[in-house]
N, C-alpha and C positions, 0 to 999 in steps of 0.2 A: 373409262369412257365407254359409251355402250353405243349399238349400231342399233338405229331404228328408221322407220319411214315414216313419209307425210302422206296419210291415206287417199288423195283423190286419184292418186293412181289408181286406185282398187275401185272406183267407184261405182263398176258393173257388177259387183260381187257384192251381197249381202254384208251385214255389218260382219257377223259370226264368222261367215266365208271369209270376208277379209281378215279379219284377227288369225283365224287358221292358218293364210298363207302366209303371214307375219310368222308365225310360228315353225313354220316350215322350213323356213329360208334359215333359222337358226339366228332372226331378231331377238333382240331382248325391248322394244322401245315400239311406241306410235306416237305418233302426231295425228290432230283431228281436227278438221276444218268444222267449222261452226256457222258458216256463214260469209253471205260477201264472195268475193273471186275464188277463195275457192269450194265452196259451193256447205252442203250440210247433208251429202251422202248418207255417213252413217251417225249424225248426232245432229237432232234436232233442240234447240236449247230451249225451246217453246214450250213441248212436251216435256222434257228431260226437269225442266223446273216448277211444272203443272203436276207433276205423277212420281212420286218418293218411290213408289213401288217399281217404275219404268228405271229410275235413275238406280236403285238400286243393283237390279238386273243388267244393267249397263257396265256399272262397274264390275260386277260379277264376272260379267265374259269378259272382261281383261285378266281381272286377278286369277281365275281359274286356270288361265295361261300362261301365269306367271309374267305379264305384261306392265308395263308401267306407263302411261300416258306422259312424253316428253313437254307437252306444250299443246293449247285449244288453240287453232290459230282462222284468224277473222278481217284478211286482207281486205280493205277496204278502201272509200275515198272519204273522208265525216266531213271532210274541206270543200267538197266537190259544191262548187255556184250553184248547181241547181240543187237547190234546199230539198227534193224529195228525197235525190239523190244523197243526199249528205245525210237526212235524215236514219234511211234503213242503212247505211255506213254506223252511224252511233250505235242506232238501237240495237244492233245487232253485235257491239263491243261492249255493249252496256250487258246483255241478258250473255254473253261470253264470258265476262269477270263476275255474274253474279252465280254461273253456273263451273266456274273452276274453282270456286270460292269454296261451293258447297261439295265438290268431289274431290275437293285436293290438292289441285294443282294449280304451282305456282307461278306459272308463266303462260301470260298472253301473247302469240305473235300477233303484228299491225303492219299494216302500212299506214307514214306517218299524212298520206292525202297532198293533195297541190289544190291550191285555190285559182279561180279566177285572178286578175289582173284589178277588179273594181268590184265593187257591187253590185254593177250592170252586167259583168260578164256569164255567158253560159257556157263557157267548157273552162275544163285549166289550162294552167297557164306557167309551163315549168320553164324557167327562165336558164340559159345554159350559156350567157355573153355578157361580159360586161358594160358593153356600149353597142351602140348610143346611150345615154344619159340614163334614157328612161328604163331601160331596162334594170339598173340598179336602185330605181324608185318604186320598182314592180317588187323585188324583193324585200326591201325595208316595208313595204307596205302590206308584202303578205305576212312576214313573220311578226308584224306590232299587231295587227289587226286580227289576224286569223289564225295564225299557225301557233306561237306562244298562248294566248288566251286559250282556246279548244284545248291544248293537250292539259294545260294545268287543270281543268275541268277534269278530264277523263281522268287524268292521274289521282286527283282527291279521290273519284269516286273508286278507282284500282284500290288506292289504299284504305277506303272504308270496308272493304270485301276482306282486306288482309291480302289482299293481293299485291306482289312487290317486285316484282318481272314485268317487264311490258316493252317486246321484245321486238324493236321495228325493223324489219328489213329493208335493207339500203338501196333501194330500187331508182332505177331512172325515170322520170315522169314526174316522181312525186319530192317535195320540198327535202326530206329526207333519203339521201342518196348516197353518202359514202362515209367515212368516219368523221371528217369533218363536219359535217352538217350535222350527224347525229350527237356526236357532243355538245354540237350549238343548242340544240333541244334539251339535253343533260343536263347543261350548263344553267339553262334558262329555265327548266321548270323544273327538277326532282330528280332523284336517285332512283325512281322506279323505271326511266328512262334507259334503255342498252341496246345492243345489239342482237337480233336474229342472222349469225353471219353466214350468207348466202353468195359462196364465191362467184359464182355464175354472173353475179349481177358486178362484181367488181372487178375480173379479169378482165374484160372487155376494155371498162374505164381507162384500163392502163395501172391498175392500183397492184401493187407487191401486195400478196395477202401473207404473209409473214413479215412485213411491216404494219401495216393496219394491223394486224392481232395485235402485236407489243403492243402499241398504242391504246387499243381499246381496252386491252388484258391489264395493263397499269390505270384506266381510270375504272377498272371496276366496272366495265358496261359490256363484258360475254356473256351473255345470259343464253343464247340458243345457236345452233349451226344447223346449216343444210348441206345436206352434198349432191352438188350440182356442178356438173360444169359449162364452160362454153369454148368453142374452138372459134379459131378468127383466120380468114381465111389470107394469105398473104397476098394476092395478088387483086383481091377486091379492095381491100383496106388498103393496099399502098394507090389504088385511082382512087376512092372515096370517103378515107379516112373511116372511124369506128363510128360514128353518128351516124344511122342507120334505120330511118322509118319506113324500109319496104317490110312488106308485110313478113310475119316468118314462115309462111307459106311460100316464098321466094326465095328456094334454098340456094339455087345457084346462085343467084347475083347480090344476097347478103355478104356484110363484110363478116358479118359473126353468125352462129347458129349456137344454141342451148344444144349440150351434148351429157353424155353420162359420165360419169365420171370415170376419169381417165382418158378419155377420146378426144378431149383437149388441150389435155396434159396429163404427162408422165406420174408415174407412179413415185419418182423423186420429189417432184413437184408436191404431191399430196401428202409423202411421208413427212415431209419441211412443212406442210399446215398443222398435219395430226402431231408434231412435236412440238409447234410453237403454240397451239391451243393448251396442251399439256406444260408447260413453260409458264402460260399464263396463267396457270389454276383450274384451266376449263375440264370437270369432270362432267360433264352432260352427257349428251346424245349427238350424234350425227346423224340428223333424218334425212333419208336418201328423197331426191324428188326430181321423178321423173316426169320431163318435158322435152328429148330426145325425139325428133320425126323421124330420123333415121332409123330408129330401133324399134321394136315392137316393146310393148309393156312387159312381157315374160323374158326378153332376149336384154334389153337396157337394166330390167330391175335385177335380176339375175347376177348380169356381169359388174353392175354396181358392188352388190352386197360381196362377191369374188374378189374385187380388188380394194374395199373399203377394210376388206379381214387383214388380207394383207398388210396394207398400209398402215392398222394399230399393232401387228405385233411390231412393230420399228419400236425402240427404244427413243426415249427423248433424246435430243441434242442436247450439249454440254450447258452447262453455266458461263462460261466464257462464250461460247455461240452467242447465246442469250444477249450478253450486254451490251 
């Protein structure tokens, strides 16, 4: 398993500058945003699939560094009601798979988008109750109409690239949000369908993430990780429970806050991920990714890559753990 990051942390630093400090830190791995949330710092796919000589040089400054690209990743909404919106979500997953196609690599991260409620609607529309009625019609009617049809589209075009990764992280908001949902996607349209497993977004939920890995690790859908955490505050969440739309600028009175890892949880905790990852076959990358207000970007990346070293020299857990 190798240690690497998701670059928009770097994103005040040159492309070169950035790969350097990757380098520094004693990474072997990057991750590279391409577009969408998180942004196209240092890879523009526009140029990059215009200019063979730009693309070349690109991948130059990785391999010079002995660096390996873990994943392009292209968070977006393609679901999103308002059709501009959903538009530059596509285009921008489409010119991502036709340009990890041509460099190499084989996994795209996603977000898998939330739709409207109708046809009519302009924002989404993430449905998290069973009842009244209609909220279980909002769901059968995103997933027949929008959500299954769009991914099987993207999915063909993934695999006409040779592209076989398509790596959605389980995010709140969007129709895709924890292993359950994502298998329903799996399930429903292709094998190119897995996980980008980003604890951050499933501690919260209340999810064991050494249960969700078994799980995801036996159907064959680990395809990427992030290390990220989040701490949950006990005295907020026991008045307001984990559902939580104040802004994350409201550090005090959130029940949860995105922290680095380890500052949510123990170093036990992460050495039982990095062993059940390894249990389930997962030889990849852990891209660190910082979203940490409390910490500066030099002080959170730092003590990340510090206790992520740690946490892989742990030996796996047994075969009997395992079962």
């Amino acid at each position: 398993m190798k240690l690497g990051v998701f670059n928009p942390v770097f994103q005040a630093l040159s492309f070169e500058e950035m790969l350097d400090r990757v380098v520094a830190e004693g990474l072997e791995a990057v991750e590279i945003g391409t577009g969408n949330y998180p942004g196209n710092a240092h890879c523009d796919p526009t140029a990059l699939l215009a200019n063979e000589t730009q693309r070349k040089a690109f991948l130059q400054a990785i391999d010079t560094r002995h660096l390996v690209i873990s994943a392009l990743s292209c968070q977006g909404n393609p679901l999103h009601p308002q059709r501009e919106f959903a538009r530059r979500s596509h285009d921008t997953f489409v010119q991502t798979v036709q340009l990890a196609s041509k460099i190499g690599v084989d996994c795209v991260v996603v977000f898998s988008g939330c739709p409207g409620d109708s046809d009519d609607a302009k924002y989404p529309n993430w449905v998290v109750s069973p009842w009244p009625p209609d909220y279980q019609e909002i769901i059968e009617w995103q997933w027949r109409e929008k959500v299954i049809p769009y991914w099987r589209e993207a999915a063909a075009i993934a695999r006409q690239r040779g592209i076989r990764k398509i790596a959605f992280e389980m995010h709140p908001g969007f129709v895709v949000y924890n292993p359950r949902t994502l298998l329903k996607l799996r399930e429903a349209v292709s094998e190119e369908i897995g996980a980008n497993l980003d604890p951050s977004h499933l501690f919260w939920q209340g999810i064991d993430l050494v249960a969700a890995i078994k799980v995801l690790g036996k159907a064959g859908a680990l395809f990427h990780v992030h290390a990220k955490d989040t701490a949950l505050d006990p005295q907020n969440t026991a008045v307001n429970g984990v559902l939580d739309p104040l802004p994350l600028t409201a550090l005090a009175e959130r029940s949860w806050l995105f922290r680095t890892v380890g500052y949510g949880h123990g170093e036990l905790v992460w050495k039982e991920i990095v062993s059940a990852l390894r249990l389930a076959g997962y030889d990849g990358v852990l891209s660190i990714e910082h979203e940490d207000a409390l910490a500066s970007v030099n002080e959170g990346f730092r003590r990340a890559v510090a206790f992520l070293k740690r946490c892989l020299l742990t030996e796996p857990a047994s075969a009997a753990w395992w079962a």
